[in-house]
BAVEXNU-488149 format. One line per 5 residues: number of its first residue (from 1); their letters; for each residue x, y, z of C-alpha. Coordinates in pm, whole numbers. Example, Ala and Ser with C-alpha at 12.3 -4.5 7.8 and 13.67 -1.06 7.14 Angstrom:
! BAVEXNU-488149
1) as) 1230/-450/780  1367/-106/714;
This chain:
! BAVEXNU-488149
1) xxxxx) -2237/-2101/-764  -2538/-2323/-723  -2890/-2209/-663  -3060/-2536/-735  -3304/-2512/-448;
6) xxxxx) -3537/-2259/-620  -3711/-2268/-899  -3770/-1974/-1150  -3955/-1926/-1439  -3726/-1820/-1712;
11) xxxxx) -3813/-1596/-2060  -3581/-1677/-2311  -3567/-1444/-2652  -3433/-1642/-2931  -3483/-1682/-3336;
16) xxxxx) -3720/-1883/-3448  -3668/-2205/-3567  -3859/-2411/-3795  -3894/-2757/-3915  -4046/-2777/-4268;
21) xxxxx) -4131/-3066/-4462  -4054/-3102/-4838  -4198/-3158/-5105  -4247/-3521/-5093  -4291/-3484/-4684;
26) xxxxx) -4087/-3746/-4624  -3809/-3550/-4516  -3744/-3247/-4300  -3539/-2925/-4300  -3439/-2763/-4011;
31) xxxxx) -3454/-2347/-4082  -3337/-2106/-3841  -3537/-1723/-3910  -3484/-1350/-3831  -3795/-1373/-3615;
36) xxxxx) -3751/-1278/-3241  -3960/-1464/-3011  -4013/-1477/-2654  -4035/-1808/-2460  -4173/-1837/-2092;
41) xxxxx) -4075/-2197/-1972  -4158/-2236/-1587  -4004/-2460/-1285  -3657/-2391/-1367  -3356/-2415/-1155;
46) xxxxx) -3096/-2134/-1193  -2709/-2224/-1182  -2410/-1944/-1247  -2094/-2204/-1362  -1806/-1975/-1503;
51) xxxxx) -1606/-1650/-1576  -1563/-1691/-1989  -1217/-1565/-2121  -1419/-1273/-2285  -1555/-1161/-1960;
56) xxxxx) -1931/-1292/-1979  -2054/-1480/-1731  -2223/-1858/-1759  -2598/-1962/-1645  -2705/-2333/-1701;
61) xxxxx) -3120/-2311/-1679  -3266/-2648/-1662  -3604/-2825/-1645  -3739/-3110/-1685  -4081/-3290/-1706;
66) xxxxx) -4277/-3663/-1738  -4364/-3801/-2018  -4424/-4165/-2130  -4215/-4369/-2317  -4314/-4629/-2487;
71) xxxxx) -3991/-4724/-2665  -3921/-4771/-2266  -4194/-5034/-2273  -4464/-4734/-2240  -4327/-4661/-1896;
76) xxxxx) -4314/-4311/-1710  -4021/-4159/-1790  -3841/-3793/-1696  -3699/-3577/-1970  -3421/-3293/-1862;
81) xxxxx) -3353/-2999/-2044  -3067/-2768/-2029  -2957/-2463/-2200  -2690/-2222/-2139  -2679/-1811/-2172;
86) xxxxx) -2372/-1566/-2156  -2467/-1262/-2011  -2228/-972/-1955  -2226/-874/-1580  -2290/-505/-1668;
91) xxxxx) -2641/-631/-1833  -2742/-783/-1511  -3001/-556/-1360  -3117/-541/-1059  -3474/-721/-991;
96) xxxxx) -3816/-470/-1024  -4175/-532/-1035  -4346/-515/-1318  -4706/-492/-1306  -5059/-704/-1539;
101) xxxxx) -4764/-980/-1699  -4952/-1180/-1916  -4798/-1526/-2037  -5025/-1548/-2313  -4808/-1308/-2522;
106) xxxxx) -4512/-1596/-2483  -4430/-1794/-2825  -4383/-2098/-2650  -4575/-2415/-2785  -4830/-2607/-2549;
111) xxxxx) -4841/-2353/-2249  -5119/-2442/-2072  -5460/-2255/-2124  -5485/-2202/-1724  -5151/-2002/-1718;
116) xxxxx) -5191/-1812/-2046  -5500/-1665/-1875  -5258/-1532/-1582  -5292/-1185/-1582  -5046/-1031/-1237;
121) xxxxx) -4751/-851/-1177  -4400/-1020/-1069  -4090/-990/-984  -3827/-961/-1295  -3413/-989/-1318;
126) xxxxx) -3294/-857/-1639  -2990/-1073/-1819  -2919/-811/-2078  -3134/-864/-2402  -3067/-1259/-2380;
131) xxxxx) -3384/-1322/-2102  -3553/-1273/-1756  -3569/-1442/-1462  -3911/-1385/-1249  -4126/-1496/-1034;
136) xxxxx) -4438/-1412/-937  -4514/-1147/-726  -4689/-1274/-354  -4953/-1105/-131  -4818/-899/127;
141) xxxxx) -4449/-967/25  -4185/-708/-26  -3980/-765/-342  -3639/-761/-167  -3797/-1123/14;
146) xxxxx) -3791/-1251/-302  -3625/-1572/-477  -3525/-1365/-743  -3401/-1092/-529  -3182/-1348/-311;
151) xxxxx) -3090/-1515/-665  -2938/-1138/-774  -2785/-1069/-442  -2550/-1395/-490  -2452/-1329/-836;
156) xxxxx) -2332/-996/-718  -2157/-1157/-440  -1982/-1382/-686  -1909/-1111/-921  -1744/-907/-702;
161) xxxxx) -1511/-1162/-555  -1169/-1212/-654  -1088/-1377/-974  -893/-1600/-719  -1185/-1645/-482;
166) xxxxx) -1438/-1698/-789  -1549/-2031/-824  -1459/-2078/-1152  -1603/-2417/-1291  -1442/-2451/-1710;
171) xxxxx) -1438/-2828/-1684  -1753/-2924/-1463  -2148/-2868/-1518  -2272/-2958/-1152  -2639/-3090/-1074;
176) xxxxx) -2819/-3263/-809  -2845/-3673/-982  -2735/-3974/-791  -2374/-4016/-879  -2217/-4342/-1050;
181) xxxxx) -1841/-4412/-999  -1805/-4553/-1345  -1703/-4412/-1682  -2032/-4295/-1873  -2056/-3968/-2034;
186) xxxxx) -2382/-3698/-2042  -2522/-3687/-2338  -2687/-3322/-2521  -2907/-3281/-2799  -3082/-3021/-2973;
191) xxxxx) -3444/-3084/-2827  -3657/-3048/-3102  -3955/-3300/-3138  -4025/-3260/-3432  -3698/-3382/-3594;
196) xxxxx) -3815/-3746/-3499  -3431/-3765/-3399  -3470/-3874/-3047  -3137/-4073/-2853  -3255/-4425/-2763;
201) xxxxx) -2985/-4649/-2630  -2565/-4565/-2498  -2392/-4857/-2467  -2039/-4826/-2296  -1761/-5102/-2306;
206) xxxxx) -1444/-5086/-2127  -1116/-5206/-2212  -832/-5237/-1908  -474/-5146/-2040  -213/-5290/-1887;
211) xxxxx) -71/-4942/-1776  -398/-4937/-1576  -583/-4679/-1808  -940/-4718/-1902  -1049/-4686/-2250;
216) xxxxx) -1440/-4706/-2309  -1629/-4699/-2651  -1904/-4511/-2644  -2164/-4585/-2935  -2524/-4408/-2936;
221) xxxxx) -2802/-4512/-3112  -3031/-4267/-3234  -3412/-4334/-3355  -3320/-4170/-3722  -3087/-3976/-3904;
226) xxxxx) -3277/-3716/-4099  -3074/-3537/-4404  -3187/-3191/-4420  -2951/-2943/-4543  -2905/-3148/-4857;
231) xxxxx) -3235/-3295/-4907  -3208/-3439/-5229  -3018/-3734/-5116  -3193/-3820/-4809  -3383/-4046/-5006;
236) xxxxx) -3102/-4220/-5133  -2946/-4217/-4818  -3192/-4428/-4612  -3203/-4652/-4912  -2839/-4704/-4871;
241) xxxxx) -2833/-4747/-4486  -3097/-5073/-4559  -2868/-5177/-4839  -2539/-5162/-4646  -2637/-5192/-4223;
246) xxxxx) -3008/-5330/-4290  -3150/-5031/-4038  -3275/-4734/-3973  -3156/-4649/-3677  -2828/-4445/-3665;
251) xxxxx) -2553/-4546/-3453  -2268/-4329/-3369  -1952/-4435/-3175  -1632/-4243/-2975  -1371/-4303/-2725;
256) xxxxx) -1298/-4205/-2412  -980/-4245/-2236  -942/-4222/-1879  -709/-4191/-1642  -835/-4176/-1311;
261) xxxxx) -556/-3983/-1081  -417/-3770/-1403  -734/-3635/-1552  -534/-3380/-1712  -397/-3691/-1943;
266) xxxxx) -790/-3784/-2018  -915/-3733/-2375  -1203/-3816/-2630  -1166/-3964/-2958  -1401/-3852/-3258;
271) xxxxx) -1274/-4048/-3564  -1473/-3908/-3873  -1815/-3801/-3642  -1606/-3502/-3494  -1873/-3176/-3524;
276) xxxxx) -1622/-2933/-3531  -1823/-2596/-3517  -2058/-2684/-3726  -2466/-2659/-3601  -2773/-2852/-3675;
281) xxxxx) -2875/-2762/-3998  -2524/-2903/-4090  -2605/-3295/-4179  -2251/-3437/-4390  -2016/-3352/-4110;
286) xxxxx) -1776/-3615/-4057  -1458/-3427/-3897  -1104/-3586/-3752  -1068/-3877/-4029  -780/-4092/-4041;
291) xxxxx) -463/-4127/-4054  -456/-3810/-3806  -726/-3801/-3522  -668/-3553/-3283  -706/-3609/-2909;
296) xxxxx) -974/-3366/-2736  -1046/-3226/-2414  -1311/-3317/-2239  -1524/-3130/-1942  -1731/-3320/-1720;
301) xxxxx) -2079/-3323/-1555  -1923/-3401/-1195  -1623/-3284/-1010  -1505/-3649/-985  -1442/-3634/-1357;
306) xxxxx) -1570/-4027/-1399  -1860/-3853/-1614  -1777/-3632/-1988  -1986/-3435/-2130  -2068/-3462/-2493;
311) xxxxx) -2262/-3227/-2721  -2431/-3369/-3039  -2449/-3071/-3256  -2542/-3142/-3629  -2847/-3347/-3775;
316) xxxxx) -2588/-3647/-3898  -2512/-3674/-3511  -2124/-3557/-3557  -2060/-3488/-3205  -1810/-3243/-3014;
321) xxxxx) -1763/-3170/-2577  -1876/-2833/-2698  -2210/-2686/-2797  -2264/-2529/-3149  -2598/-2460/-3094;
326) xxxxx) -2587/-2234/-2808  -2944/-2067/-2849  -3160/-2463/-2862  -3231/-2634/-2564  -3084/-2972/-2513;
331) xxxxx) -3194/-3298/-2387  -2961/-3371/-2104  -2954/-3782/-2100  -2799/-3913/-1777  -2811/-4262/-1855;
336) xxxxx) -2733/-4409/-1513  -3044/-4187/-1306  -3383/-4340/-1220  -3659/-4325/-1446  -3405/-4216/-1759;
341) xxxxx) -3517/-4170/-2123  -3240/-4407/-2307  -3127/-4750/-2196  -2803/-4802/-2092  -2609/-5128/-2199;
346) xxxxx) -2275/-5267/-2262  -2300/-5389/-2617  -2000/-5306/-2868  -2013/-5181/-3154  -1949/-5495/-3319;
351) xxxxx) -2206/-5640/-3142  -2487/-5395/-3211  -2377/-5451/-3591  -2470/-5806/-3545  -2812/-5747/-3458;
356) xxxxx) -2861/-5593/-3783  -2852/-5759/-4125  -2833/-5586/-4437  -3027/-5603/-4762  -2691/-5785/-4963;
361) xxxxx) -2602/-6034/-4688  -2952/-6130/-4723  -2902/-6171/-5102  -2561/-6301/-5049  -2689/-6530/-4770;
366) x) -2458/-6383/-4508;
């Protein structure tokens, strides 16, 4: 069920997090607390995608926002977020007003001065203890006019259909982005700045088998790998990436095969970056080595399936098409849209290790 014409704000209530520099503040640790917080982020669309097996019901909230980029070539550039919540239907409440709302009590970093200074009443729908969506309220408007009202009136609609008639959606995330007939996948990520951990280039290359399947490899290339859960060695871990790829930069690869009339045959391939359920304070993870590497389903961002989705869940980038850190919100990267983030090529893997020489082919003379 899509409501992507309207726009919401949404209060999320989440631990905090925190990113904490060590001792020699060259590295940083990613910590989650006990704290609850409340976060007000504004001018988000509202999407209900699935019936879970335990009952709970789906939202996607996503927003986005321009920034400049100047790893872009200090162009204008638009950054999507996404993050999903599982509500159970019975915490779903019907919208009320609630009167002198005052943003300023919201956690949230870099709200703007002008709206924490909004003092006035709106128009609330409860999910449970997991957040609120509201608007606010308007001058000679009845509440039952409302976005929010309209927004609770469909999700009881879709609730009280038929499992049958339910539009069930386990393998799709649906959004309103040019589409691209061609194999690329979405990318997530933990969005946290501060992490200096930021997804820079995806680079697909297809091979043609001679059954007519398509198999693409997939490798990402990420501004940084920080170490944080073991600290210690993150020193002696960049040293080592110099010594042995002559970079910085991390690069990550996978597989995807495609089919494109038996998507039920379609599969990923994670050899040794596989997240498992591991989250992002997790940063050794290196699941589904060899000789056995298991074959795993994928979902995808659009009904035609030409488009997996692909969650990068720990801080060494071991990647997984769920998402292990449920309570973050991601950077959605849709490489193919206008005015996108990353840069999409068609470099190998072998290729982009060409570009890089290390510190003993340079001694060697390599």
């Amino acid at each position: 069920m899509d409501i992507l014409g309207d726009l919401f704000w949404f209060s999320q209530f989440v631990m905090e997090y925190k990113v904490l520099p060590s001792a020699d503040a060259k590295k940083k640790q990613f910590v989650m607390t006990d704290h609850l917080l409340k976060l007000d982020w504004d001018n988000c669309t509202v999407e209900l995608t699935e019936v879970l097996d335990d009952g709970k019901v789906r939202f996607v909230i996503r927003s986005k926002t321009n920034r400049n980029s100047d790893y872009m070539g200090s162009v204008p550039v638009q950054l999507r977020y996404m993050i999903g919540v599982d509500v159970n239907p019975n915490e779903i409440s019907e919208p009320q007003t609630e009167r002198n709302y005052a943003p300023a009590t919201s956690k949230r970093k870099n709200l703007p001065q002008s709206v924490k200074d909004i003092v006035h009443d709106r128009w609330v729908l409860k999910l449970g203890s997991l957040g609120e969506i509201w608007e606010w309220t308007r001058k000679d408007a009845d509440l039952r006019s409302s976005r929010v009202y309209r927004l609770y009136q469909d999700i009881r609609k879709f609730l009280d259909a038929t499992p049958e008639r339910q539009e069930k959606n386990n393998d799709t995330f649906r959004v309103e982005v040019e589409r691209l007939d061609e194999v690329i996948p979405v990318i997530y990520q933990p969005a946290v700045d501060s992490l200096d951990n930021f997804l820079r280039e995806i680079h697909c290359t297809r091979r043609v088998n001679e059954d007519a399947t398509l198999d693409v490899e997939v490798s990402l290339l990420f501004n940084n790998e920080q170490l944080r859960k073991f600290k210690l060695a993150n020193l002696i871990y960049r040293w080592l990436r110099k010594l042995l790829y002559g970079r910085l930069v991390d690069v990550e690869t996978f597989w995807i095969h495609f089919v494109k009339d038996r998507t039920i045959d379609n599969y990923l391939v994670f050899e040794s970056i596989y997240s498992a359920e591991y989250g992002l304070e997790y940063d050794t993870i290196h699941e589904d080595r060899p000789p056995v590497v298991p074959r795993r389903k994928i979902k995808y961002y659009f009904s035609d399936h030409y488009h997996p989705i692909v969650f990068v869940n720990t801080s060494n980038h071991a990647m997984a098409a769920h998402d292990n850190n449920h309570d973050l919100w991601k950077w959605e990267y849709v490489p193919w849209i206008e005015r996108a983030p990353v840069v999409l090529g068609k470099k190998s893997r072998g290729a982009i290790n060409g570009e890089y020489k290390s510190i003993l082919d340079r001694i060697l003379g390599r």
